[in-house]
C-alpha positions in Angstrom: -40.4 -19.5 10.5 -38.4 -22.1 12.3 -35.4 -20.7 14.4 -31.4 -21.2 14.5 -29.8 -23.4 16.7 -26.3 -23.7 17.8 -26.0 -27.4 16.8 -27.3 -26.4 12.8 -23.8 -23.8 12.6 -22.3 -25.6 9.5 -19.1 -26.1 9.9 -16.0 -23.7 8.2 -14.9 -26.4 5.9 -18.3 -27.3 4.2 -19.4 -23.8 3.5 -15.8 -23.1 2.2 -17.2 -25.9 -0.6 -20.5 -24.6 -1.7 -20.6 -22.9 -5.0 -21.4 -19.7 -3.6 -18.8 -19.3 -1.6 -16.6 -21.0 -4.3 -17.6 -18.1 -6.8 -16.4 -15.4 -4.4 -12.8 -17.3 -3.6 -12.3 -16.9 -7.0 -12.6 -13.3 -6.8 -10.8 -12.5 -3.7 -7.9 -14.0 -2.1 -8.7 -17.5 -0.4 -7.5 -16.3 3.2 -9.7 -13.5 3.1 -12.3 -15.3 2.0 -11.7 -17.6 4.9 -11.3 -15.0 7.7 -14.6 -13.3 6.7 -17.0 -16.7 6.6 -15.5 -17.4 9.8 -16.8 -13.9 11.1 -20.1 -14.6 9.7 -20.2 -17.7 11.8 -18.9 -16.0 14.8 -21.4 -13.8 14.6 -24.4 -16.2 14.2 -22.4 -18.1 17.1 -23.2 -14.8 19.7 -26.8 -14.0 18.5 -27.4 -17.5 19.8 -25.5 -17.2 22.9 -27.6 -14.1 23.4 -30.7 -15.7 23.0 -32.1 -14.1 19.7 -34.2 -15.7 17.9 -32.1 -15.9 14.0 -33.6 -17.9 11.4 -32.8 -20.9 10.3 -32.2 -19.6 6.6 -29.6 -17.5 8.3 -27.5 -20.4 7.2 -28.5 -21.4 3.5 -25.3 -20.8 1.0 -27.2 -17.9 -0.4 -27.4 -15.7 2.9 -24.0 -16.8 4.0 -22.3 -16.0 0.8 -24.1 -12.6 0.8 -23.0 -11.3 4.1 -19.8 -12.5 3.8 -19.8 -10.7 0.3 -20.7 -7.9 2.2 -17.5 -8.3 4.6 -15.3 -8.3 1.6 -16.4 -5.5 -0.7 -16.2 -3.2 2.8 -12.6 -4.6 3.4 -11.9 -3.9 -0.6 -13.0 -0.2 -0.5 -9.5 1.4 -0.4 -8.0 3.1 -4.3 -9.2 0.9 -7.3 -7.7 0.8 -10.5 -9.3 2.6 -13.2 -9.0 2.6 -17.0 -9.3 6.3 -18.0 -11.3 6.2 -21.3 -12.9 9.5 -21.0 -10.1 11.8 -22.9 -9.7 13.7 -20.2 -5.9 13.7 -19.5 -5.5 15.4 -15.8 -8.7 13.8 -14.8 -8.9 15.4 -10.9 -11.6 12.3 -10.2 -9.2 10.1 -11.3 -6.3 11.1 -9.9 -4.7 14.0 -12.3 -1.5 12.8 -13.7 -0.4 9.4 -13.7 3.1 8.6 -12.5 5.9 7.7 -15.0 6.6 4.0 -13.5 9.9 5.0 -12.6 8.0 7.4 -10.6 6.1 5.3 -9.1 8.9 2.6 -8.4 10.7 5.6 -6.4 7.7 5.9 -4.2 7.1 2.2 -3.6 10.7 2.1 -2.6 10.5 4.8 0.0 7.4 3.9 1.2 8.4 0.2 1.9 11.4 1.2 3.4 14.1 3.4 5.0 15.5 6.1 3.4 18.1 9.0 3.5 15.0 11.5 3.8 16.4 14.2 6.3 19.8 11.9 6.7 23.2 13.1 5.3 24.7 10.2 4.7 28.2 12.5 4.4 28.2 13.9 7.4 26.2 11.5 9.4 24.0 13.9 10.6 20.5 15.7 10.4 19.4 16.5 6.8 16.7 18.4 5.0 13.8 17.1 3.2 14.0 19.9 0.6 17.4 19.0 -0.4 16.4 16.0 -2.2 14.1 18.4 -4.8 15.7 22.2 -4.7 18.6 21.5 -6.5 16.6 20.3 -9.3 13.5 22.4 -8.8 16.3 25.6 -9.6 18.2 23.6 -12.4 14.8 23.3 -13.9 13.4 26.5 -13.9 16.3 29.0 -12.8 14.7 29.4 -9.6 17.2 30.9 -6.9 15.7 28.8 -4.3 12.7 26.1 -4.0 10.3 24.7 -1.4 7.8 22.2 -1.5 4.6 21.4 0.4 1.8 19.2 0.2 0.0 21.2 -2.8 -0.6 24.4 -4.6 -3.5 25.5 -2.2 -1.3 25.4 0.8 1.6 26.8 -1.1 -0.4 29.9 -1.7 -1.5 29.7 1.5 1.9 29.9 3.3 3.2 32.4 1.1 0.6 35.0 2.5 0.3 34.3 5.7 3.9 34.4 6.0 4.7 37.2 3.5 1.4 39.4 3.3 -0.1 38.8 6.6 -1.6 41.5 8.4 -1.1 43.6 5.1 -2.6 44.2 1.9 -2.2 42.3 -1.0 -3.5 43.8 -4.5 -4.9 41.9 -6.9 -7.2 42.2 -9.7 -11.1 41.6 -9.8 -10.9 39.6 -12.5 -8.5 37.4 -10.9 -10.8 36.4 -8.0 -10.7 32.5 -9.3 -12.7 29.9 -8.1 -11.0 26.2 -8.7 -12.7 22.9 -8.4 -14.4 22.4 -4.7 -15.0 25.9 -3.6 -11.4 26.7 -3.4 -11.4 30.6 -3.8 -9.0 32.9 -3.9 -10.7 35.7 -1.6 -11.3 32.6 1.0 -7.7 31.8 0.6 -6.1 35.1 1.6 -8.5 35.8 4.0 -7.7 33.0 5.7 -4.1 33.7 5.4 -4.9 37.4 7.5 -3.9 38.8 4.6 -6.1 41.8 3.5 -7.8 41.9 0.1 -7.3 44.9 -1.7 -9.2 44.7 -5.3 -8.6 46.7 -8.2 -9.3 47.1 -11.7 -13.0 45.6 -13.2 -14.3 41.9 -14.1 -12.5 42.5 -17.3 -10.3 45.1 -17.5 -7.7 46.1 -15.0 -4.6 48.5 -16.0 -0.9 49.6 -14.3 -2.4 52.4 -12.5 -4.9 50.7 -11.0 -2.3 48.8 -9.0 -0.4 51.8 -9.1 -3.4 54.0 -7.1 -4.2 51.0 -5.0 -0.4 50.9 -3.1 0.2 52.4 0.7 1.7 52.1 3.0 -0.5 49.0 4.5 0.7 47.0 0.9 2.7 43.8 1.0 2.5 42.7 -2.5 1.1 42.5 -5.7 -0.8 39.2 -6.3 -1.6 38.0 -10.0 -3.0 34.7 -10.6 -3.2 33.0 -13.3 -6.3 31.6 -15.0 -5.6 28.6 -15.2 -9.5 26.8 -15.7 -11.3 30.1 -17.6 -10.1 32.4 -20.6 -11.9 36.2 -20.7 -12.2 37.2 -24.4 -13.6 40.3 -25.7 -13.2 43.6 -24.3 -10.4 42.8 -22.1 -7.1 44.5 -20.6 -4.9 42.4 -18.0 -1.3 43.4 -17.2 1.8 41.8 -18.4 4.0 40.3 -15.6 6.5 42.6 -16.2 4.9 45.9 -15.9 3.8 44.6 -12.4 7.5 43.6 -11.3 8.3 46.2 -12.3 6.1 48.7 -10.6 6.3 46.5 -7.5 10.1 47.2 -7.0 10.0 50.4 -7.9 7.6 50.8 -5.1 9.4 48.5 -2.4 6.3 46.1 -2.5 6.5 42.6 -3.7 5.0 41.0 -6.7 3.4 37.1 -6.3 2.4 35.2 -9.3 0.3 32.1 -8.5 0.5 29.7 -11.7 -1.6 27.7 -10.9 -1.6 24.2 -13.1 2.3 25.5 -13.6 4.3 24.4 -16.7 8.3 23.8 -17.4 7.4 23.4 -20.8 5.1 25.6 -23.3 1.6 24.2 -23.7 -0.3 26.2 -26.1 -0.6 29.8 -24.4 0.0 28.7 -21.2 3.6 30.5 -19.6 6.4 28.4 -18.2 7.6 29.0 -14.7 10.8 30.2 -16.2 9.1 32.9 -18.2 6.9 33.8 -14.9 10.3 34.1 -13.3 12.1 36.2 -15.6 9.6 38.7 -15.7 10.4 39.8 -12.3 8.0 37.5 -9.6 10.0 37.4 -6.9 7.7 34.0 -5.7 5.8 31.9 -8.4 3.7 29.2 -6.9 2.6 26.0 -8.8 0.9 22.5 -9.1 3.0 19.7 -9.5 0.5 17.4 -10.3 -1.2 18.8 -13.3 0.9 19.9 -16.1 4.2 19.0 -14.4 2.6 15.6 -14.6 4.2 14.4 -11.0 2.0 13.7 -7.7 0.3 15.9 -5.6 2.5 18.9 -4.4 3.0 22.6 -4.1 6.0 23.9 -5.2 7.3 27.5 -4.2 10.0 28.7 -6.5 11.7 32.7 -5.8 14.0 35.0 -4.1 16.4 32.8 -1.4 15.5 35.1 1.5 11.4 35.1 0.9 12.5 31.1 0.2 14.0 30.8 3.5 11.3 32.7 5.7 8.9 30.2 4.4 11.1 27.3 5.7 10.9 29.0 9.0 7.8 29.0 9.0 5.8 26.9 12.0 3.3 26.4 9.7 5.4 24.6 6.8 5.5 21.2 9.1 1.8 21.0 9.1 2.6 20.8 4.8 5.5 19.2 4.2 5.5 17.0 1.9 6.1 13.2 2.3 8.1 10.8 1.6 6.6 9.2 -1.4 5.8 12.1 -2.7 9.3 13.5 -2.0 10.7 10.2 -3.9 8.2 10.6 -6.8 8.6 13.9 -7.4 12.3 14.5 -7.4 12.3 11.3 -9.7 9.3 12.7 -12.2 12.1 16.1 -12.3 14.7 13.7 -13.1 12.9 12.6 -16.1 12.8 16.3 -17.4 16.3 16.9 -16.8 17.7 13.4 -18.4 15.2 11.8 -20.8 12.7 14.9 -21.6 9.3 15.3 -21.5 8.6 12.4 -23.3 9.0 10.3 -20.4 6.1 11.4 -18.1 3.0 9.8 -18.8 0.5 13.1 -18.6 2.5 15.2 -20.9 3.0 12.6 -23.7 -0.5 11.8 -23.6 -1.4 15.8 -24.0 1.6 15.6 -26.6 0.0 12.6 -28.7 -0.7 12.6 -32.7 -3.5 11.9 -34.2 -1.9 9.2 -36.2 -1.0 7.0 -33.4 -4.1 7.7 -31.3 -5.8 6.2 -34.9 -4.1 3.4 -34.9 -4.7 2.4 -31.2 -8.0 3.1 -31.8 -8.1 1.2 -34.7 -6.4 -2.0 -32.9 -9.0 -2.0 -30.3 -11.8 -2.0 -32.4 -10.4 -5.2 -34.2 -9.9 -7.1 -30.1 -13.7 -5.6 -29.4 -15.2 -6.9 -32.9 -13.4 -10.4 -32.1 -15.1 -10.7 -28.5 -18.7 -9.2 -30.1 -19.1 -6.3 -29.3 -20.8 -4.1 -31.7 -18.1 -1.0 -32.4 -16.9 1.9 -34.5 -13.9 3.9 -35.3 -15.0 7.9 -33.8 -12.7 10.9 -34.4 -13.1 12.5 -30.9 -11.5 15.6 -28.9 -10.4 15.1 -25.5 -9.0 17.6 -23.0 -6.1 18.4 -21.0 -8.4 18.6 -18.0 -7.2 19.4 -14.2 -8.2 23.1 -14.3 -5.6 23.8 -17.3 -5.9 24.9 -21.0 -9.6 25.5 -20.9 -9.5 26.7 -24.4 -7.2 23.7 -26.0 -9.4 20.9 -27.4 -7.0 17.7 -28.2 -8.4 16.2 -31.3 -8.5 12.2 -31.0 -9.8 9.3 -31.4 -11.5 5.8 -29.8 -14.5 3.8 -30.5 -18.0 4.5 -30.5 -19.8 1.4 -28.1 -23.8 0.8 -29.0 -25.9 -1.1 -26.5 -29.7 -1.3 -25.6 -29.2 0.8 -22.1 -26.3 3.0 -22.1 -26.7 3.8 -18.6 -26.4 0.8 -17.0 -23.8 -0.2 -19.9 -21.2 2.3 -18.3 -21.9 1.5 -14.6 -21.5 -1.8 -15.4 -18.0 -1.1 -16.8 -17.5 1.4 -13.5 -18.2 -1.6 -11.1 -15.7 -3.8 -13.2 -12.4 -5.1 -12.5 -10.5 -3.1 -13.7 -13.1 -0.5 -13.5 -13.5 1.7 -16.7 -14.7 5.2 -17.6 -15.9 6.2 -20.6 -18.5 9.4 -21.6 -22.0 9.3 -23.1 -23.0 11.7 -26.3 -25.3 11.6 -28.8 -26.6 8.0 -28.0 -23.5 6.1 -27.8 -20.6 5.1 -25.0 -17.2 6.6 -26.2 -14.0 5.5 -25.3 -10.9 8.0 -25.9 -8.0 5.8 -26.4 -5.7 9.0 -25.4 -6.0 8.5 -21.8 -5.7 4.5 -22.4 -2.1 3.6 -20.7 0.5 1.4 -22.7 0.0 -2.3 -21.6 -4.0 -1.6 -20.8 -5.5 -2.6 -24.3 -5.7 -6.1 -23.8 -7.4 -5.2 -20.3 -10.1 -2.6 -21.6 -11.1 -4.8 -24.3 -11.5 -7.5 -22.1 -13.7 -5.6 -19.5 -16.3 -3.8 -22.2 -16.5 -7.2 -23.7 -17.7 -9.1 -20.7 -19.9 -6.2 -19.7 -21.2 -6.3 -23.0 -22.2 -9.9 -23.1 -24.2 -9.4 -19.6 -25.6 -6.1 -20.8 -26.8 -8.3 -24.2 
């Protein structure tokens, strides 16, 4: 096989007009295009310099276009966007709740810029992070005092080790969760140094087993919420505020992780403000899955167990940011000034089955135009994210045929924008509840050019 020499390096310009390299300028920006052939060539340059032996075909349009390809897709590799067809509303793959875009416009600006973000512009002086999102954390839920970190697992995490530490925390045996990833509870606290003191059975637990199980080595009470499993049958858990009760009676304090969390009622999941008028002196929660805000754990209780947890050295390694400080306290303003309504995640669990139809229905007509051979499919999504595992959310999308499913759907995954749909029973669905206003147009577009290849 004839070898490269230095003189045969084509030069920038003429590669930068061959088809191939045409083809992938028309799929990334032109610079970047640019700046990777010319590392290509760079790179040929020094093999030679170094005296290997490269071959000559090192240089045909093809090869050229293929590494520098390769340059480009490793560059691209950072968050893609994805067209959530799969019905699954709090999708943790995908990124749980979506931000409203007034949301997301609040953490653009903080992130591309300066900000008051522990400034007080009154006084001139040194501010608080947490002052941008207590006020309305408390106006929300009735909270005395609020505090948030990174998300619900640290939350948690804090709360013992700086509450329970050392100590004994009670909870029940059939509370011993395990969420997505291996996160368990037992791991969690003892972690924390706080000591696990289980009571009750798998399914049954009663007052006086927490009653029996409190000494003088007890901190608190722990109940958590289960948020991603329902027991049914022969079961027995204790109310919220039989615990609070017996807890302060006692001199002990009671804990309630929520979990998902909720300011408004979803099916039989509680609301924090419920949680908190029963008595839990801390309530920890997402604020990412049913709050429908980014990723964040917020702490809502009694000021003073509030305030130790600000003193805390280990709250700096959680903080939150300050996007995520920006998009949250914006996602809370929503709640407080235009409702529910306004946040993408819960008026997509919120959605009829009327207006899902006709969505449905109107991308059925864009696919039939481009094609693509379609139906009209009653479906039933979920709320996903560990929350309501019981609560099926009827829908409905379109039912896609095709000679190899499989490679159908990763074809649609590899896309731009990539979409994610769910095989059953022979067929590629797409739930039009998760669909975002604005990306019709764009899904139809991308099933109908994967379907002509897959064709």
């Amino acid at each position: 096989m004839a070898a490269l020499r230095m003189r045969d390096l084509p030069a920038l310009h003429r590669l930068l007009a061959t088809a191939e390299i045409e083809e992938l300028a028309g799929r990334y920006p032109r610079e970047r295009v640019r700046d990777a052939l010319r590392e290509v060539l760079g790179d040929l340059r020094r093999r030679l310099e170094r005296g290997e032996a490269v071959p000559a075909d090192a240089i045909a349009p093809a090869a050229v276009a293929g590494e520098t390809r390769r340059r480009l897709d490793y560059l691209d590799q950072g968050l893609r966007q994805v067209i959530n067809a799969t019905g699954v509303v709090l999708h943790t793959n995908l990124g749980r709740a979506p931000l409203a875009p007034s949301a997301a416009r609040a953490a653009a600006l903080a992130g591309g810029g300066y900000s008051d973000l522990e400034f007080d512009r009154e006084s001139g002086r040194r501010g608080s992070r947490q002052d941008h999102l207590e006020g309305l954390l408390c106006r929300l839920t009735g909270a005395p005092a609020a505090l948030v970190v990174n998300n619900n697992a640290a939350a948690v995490f804090l709360v013992l080790r700086t509450l329970a530490a050392g100590r004994e925390t009670v909870l029940s045996r059939g509370e011993l969760v395990e969420i997505g990833g291996s996160f368990r509870i037992p791991d969690v606290m003892r972690e924390s140094g706080s000591i696990l003191r289980e009571v009750g059975t798998t399914n049954r637990t009663h007052l006086k087993d927490y009653e029996q199980a409190i000494g003088p080595d007890t901190a608190a009470l722990l109940r958590v919420h289960p948020s991603n499993f329902r027991q049914i049958g022969f079961t027995a858990r204790v109310e919220g505020e039989e615990i609070a009760a017996l807890a302060h009676r006692l001199g002990v304090l009671f804990l309630e992780d929520l979990g998902s969390g909720a300011l408004v009622p979803f099916g039989d999941e509680p609301t924090v403000s419920e949680v908190l008028s029963s008595g839990a002196d801390v309530v920890t929660m997402s604020g990412d899955k049913l709050l429908g805000g980014p990723q964040a754990g917020i702490v809502l209780g009694r000021e003073d167990l509030v305030a130790q947890l600000r003193r805390a050295p280990l709250y700096r390694a959680m903080r939150p940011d300050k996007m995520t400080i920006a998009a949250l306290a914006e996602t809370l303003r929503l709640y407080l000034m235009d409702g529910f309504d306004a946040v993408p995640a819960l008026r997509m669990l919120q959605a009829s089955e009327e207006a899902l139809k006709a969505v449905a229905r109107r991308l059925r007509a864009r696919l039939r135009r481009a094609g693509v051979t379609c139906e009209l499919v009653p479906l039933a999504g979920r709320a996903g994210g560990g929350s309501l595992p019981e609560t099926t959310l009827p829908s409905w999308g379109v039912a896609l045929i095709a000679q190899d499913l499989e490679a159908f759907h990763r074809r649609l995954r590899l896309g731009r924008p990539s979409v994610v749909g769910r095989i059953e029973d022979g067929r590629l669905l797409l739930d039009v509840r998760t669909v975002l206003p604005g990306e019709e147009q764009e899904l139809a577009q991308a099933v109908a050019a994967a379907y002509a290849l897959n064709a």
